[in-house]
DRENMAR-128929 format. One record per atom (N, C-alpha, C): residue in one letter; y, z, x. Coordinates in steps of 0.1 Angstrom, whole numbers, plus 5000, padded with zeros to 4 digits. Layout:
% DRENMAR-128929
aYZX ...
***
This chain:
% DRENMAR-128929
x498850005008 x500050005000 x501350005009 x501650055018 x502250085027 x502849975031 x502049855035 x502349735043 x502949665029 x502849675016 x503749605010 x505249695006 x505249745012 x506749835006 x507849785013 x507949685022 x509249635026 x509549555015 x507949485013 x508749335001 x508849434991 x508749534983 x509049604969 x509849614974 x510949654981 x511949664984 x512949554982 x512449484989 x512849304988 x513249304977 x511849274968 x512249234954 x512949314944 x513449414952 x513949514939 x515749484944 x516049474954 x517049404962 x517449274954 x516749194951 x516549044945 x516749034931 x516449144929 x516149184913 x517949214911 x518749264917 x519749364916 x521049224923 x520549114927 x521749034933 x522448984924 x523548914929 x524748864920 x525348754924 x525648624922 x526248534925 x527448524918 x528048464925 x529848444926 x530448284920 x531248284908 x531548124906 x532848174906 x533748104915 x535248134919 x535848064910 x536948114904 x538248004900 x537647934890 x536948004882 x536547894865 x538047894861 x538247724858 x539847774850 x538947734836 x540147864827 x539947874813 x540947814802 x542247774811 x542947714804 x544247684813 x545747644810 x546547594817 x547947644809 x548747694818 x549747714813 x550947704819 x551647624814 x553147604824 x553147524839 x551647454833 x551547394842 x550347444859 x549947564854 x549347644862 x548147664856 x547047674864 x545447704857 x545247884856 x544947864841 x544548044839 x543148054844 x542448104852 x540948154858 x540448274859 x539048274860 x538148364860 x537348384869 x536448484874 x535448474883 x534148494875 x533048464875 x532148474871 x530748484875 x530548614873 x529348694885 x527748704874 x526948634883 x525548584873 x524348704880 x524048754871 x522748854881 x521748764886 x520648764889 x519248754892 x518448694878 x518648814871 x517948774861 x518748794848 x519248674841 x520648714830 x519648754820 x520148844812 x519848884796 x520348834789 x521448724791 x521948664779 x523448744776 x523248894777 x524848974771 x525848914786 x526948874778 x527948874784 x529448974786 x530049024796 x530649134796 x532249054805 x533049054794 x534549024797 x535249134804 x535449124817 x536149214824 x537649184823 x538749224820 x540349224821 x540449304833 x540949174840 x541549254854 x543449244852 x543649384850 x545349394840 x545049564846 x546449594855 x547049714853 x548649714850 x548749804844 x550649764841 x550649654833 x549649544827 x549649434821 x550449344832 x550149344846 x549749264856 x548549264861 x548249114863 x546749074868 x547048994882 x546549014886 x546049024902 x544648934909 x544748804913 x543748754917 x542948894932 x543748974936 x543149014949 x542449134941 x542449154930 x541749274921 x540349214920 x540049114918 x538849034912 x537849124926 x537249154921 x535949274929 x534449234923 x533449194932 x532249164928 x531749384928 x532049434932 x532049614925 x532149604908 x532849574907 x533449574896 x532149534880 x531449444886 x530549354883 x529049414882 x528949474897 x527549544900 x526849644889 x527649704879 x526349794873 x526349744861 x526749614857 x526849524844 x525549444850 x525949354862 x524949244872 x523349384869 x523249514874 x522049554878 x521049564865 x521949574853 x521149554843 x521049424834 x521149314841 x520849154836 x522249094829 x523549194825 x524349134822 x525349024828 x525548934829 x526948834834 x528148904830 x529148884838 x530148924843 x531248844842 x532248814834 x533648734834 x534648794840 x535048804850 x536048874853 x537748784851 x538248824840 x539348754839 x541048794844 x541348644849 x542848714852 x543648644842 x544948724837 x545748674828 x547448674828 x548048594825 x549348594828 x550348704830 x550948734839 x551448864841 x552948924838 x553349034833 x554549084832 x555249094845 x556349034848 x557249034838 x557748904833 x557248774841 x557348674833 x557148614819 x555748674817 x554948674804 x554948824796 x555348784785 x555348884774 x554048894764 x553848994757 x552449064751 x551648964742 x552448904740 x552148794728 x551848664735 x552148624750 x551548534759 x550548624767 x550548704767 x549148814776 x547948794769 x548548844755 x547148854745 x546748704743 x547748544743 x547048434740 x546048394753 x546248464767 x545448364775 x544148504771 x544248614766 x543248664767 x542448694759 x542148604748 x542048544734 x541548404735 x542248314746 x541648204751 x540048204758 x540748324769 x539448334774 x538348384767 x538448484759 x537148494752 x536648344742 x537248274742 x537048204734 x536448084744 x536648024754 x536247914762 x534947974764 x534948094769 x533548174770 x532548134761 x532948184750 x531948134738 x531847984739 x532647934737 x532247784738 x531847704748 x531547784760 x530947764774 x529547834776 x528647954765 x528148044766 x527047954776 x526447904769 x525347804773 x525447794786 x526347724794 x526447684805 x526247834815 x526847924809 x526948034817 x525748124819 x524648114808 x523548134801 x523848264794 x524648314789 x524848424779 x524648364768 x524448454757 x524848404739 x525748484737 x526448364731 x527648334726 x528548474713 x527048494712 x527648654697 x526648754706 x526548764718 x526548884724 x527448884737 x528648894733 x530248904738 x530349074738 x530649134750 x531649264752 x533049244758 x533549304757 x534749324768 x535149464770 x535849464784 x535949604790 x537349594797 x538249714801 x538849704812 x539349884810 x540149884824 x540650014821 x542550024823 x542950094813 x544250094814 x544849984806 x545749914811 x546649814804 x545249744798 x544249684808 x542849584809 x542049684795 x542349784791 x541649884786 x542049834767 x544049864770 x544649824757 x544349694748 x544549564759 x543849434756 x542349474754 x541649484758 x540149494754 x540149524737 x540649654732 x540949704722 x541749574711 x542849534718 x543549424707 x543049314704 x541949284711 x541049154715 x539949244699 x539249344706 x538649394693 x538849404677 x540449444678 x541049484666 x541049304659 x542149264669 x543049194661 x542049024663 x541149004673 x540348884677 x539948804664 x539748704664 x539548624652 x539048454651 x538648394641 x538248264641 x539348134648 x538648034651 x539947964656 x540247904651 x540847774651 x541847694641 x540147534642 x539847584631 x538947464630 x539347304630 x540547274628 x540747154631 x541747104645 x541547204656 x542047204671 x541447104672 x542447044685 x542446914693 x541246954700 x541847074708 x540747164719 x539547234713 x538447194716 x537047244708 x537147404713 x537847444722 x538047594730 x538747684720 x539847604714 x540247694700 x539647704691 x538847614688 x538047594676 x536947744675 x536747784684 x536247944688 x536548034685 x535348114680 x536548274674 x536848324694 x537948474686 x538148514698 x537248674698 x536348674687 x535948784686 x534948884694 x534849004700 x533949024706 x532549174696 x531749114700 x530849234695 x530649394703 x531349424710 x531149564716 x532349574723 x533149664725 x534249714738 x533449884741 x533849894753 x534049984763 x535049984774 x535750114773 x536750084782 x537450244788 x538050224797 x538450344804 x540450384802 x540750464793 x541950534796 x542950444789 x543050374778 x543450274768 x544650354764 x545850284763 x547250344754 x546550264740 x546650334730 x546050334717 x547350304705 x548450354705 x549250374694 x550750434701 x551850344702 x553050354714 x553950394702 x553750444691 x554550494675 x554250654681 x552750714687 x552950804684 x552150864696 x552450874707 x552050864726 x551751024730 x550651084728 x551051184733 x551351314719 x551951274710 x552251344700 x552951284687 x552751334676 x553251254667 x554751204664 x555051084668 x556251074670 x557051014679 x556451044688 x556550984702 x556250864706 x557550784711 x557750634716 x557950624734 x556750584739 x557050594753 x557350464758 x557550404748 x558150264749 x559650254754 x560550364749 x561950344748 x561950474759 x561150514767 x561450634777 x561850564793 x562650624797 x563450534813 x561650614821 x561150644818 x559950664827 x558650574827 x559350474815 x557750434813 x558950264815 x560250264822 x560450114821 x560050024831 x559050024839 x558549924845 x557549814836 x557449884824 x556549804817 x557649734805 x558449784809 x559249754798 x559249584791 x559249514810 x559149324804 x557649324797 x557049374797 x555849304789 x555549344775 x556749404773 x556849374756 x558249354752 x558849294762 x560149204762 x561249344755 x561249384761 x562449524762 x563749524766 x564849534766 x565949534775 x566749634773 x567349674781 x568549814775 x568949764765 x569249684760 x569849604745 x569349634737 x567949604736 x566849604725 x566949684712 x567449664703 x567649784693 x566549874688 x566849974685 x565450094680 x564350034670 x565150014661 x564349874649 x563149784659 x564349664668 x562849624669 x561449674682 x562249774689 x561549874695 x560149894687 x560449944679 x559350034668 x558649884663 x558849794661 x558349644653 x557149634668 x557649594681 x557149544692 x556249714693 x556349844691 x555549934697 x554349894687 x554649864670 x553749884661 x552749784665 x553349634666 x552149504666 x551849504681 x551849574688 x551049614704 x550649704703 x550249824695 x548749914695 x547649844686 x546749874694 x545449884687 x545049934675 x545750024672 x544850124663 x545150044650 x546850014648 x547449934638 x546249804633 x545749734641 x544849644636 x543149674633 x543149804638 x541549884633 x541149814621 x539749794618 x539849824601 x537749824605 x537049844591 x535649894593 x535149744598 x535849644606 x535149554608 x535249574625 x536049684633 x536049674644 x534749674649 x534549664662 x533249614669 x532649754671 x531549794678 x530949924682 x532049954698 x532650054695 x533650084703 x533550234715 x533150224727 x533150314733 x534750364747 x534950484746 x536150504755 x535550634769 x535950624777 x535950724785 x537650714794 x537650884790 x539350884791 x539351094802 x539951014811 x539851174821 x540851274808 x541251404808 x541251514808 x542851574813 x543251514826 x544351534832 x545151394833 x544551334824 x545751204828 x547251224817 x548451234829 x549551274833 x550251094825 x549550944825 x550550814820 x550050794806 x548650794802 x547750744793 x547350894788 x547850984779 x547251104772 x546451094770 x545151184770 x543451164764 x543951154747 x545051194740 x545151194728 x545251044723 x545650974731 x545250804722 x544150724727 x543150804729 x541850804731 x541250864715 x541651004714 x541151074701 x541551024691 x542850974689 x543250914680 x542350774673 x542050734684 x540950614683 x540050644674 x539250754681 x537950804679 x538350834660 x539350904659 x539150964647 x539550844634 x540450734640 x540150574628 x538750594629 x538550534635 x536750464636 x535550594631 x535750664632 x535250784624 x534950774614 x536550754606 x536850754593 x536250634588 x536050514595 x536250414589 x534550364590 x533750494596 x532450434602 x531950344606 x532750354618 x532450224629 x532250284641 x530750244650 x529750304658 x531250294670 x531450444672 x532450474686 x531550614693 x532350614705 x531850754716 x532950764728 x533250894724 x534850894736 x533650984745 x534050964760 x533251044768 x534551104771 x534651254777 x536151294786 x535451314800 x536151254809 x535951324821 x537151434823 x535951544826 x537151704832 x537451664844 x538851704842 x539951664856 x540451534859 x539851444854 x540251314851 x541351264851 x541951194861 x543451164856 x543951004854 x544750944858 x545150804856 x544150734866 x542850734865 x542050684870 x541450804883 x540250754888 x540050914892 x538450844903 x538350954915 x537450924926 x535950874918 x535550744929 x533850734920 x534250724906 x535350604902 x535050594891 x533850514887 x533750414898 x532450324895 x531050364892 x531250534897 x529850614889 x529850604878 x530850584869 x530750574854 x530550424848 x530550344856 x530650184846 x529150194845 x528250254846 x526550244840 x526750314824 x528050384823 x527450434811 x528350324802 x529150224806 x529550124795 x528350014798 x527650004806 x526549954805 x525849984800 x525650104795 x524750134786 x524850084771 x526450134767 x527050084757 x526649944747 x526849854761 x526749744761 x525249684756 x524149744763 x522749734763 x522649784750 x522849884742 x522549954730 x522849794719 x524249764724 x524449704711 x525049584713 x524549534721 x524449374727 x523149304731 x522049434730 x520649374728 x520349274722 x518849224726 x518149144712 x518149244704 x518049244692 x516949354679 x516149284674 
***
């Protein structure tokens, strides 16, 4: 037995690899190609898992990480890692179309990629966390009589999981509370097109149609969050808030808290097995 334990090794190594497709463009804007990376295991199951690579609702080609990939890859799932137009050029309502696009070329690419097409997740954490959620909430059929067969795609996905999501910018932290209109939170301010100008009115219009929670309803997808405990930008409270729509509305959710947890936190990548898990529950065959 002995003399074969290098190759079990081998193959368990083989079993767990991941291949790399650079620069899938998913669409074109302004003249510039919107892209993806897309990371294939060994052995695909078919589930596919939309990564948003978005902090601050800036995306970052040097973010794209085959890590990132690895505990989705070790359990048969493929990997989309998407980048999407960034603040402060692009505003929420151009963020959310390339990222609505991309679930959608996806689907209408599934085949090629070897996923199916209605076993779609999406994941991110943070800003990548809030889109995951609006993609959930608000995702939808496309325009059946598009030029582009890519729109012709829903943008819907069947499962999210996600880490440390702003949930509801009406009420941040506590009921009432707009961290939209706070000089602490203005670096985000261009990606929902803000200006010292901006009046309170449409302040509260742009905080309402950019949370998540506002577009919930019992058709949201099976929804999982893990949100630290001490996070000081993202309160674990619009995490709970989440949890308690979907509750009500009995739609399959699970907030995990990490104690001590803050705006992201050491070895977070010890945790992406449990949105893998998420994902396996309810992106399986049945």
């Amino acid at each position: 037995m002995r003399r074969f334990a290098p190759l079990l090794v081998l193959l368990a190594a083989l079993a767990q690899a991941q291949t790399r497709l650079t620069d899938v463009v998913y669409g074109h804007k302004m003249g510039v190609a919107l892209t993806m990376d897309v990371f294939t295991p060994a052995r695909p199951n078919g589930i596919g898992v939309i990564w948003l690579i978005s902090g601050g609702w800036v995306s970052n080609h040097d973010n794209l990480n085959p890590a990132l990939a690895k505990a989705f890859n070790d359990r048969g799932m493929t990997v989309f890692e998407v980048v999407h137009g960034s603040q402060p050029k692009f505003q929420m309502p151009e963020i959310l179309s390339d990222v609505n696009r991309a679930v959608r070329f996806i689907r209408t690419n599934a085949r090629k990629f070897g996923v199916d097409p209605m076993r779609l997740g999406i994941s991110g954490w943070s800003a990548g966390g809030h889109l995951s959620l609006m993609v959930g909430a608000y995702g939808g059929p496309g325009k059946p009589d598009a030029k582009d067969p890519v729109d012709r795609a829903s943008s819907e996905v069947e499962a999210v999981a996600v880490f440390f999501p702003p949930v509801d910018f009406l009420n941040y932290g506590a009921s009432g509370m707009k961290p939209i209109k706070s000089p602490i939170y203005r670096m985000f301010w261009p990606a929902f097109g803000i200006t010292k100008d901006t009046s309170d009115a449409d302040i509260d219009t742009m905080a309402h149609d950019d949370s998540p929670i506002y577009g919930v309803t019992a058709k949201m997808p099976p929804t999982f969050v893990m949100h630290g405990n001490k996070d000081s930008l993202v309160p674990l409270q619009q995490s709970q808030l989440l949890m308690a729509k979907l509750e009500e509305l009995h739609v399959p959710h699970q907030l995990v808290v990490k104690d001590g947890g803050g705006h992201m936190w050491q070895n977070i990548l010890d945790d992406f097995p449990k949105l893998a898990d998420w994902f396996a529950k309810y992106l399986g065959k049945k």
